[in-house]
N, C-alpha and C positions, 0 to 999 in steps of 0.2 A: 138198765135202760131208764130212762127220765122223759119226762112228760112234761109241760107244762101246765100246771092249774089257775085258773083267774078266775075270782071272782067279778059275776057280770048281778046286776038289778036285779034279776028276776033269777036266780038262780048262778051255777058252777059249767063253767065251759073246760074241758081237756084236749090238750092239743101233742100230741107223738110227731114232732115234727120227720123223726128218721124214717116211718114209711107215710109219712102225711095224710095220718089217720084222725081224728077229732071227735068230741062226742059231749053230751051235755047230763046234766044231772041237778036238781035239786038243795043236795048237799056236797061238801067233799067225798064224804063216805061214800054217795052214791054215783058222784061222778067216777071214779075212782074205779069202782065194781064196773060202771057203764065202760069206761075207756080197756078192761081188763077182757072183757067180752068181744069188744069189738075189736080188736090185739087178735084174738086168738083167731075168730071168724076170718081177720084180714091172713094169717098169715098158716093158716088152713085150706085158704081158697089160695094163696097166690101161691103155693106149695105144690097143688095137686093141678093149676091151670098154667103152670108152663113153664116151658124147655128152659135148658140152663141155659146162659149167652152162648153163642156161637163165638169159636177163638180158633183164627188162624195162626199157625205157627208159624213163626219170621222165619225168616231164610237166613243162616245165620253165615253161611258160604259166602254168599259176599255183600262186603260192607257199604254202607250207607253212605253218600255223600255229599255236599249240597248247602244250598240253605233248608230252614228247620221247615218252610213251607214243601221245597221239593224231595226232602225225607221224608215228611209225611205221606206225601204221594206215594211215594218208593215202598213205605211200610205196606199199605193199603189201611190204614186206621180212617176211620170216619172223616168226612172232612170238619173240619170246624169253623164256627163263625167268623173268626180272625181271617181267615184265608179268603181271595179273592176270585171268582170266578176266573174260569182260563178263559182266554180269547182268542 
C-alpha cells in the first residue's frame, strides 16, 4: 500500500487515497505513525460495521441481448450515469 506524503508550511499532510483516509503530523516520522493508526482504526471499524455487498447471481440460461443500455437492464446491475431515464 502507498500513501501520499506532502509537505504543507506548518507541518506533513498524508493522504491513502485507496480508502480515502488522510491524516496530518508534525514530522514525516509522525505523520507516517499518524496515517498507520488511523489505517488500522479505518479498517477495524469498516470490517466489523458491514455486510459484504450483496451479489445476485445472473441467469446464465438465457442469454442477453440488446444494446449495452438494455443488457444492463436485463442484468439487473445498478443503473449508471450514462444511461438515460426511461420514458
Amino acid at each position: 500500500m502507498m500513501a501520499n506524503i506532502e509537505c504543507e508550511m506548518d507541518g506533513y499532510i498524508a493522504l491513502f487515497t485507496e480508502a480515502d483516509v488522510a491524516n496530518q503530523g508534525d514530522t514525516a516520522g509522525n505523520v507516517r505513525e499518524n496515517l498507520k493508526e488511523a489505517l488500522e482504526l479505518f479498517f477495524e471499524t469498516a470490517s466489523a460495521n458491514q455486510d459484504p455487498p450483496a451479489f445476485t447471481e445472473p441467469d446464465h440460461r438465457k442469454p442477453l441481448t440488446g444494446t449495452l443500455m438494455s443488457i444492463t437492464r436485463q442484468s439487473r446491475l445498478p443503473r449508471t450515469p450514462f444511461e438515460q431515464p426511461e420514458r
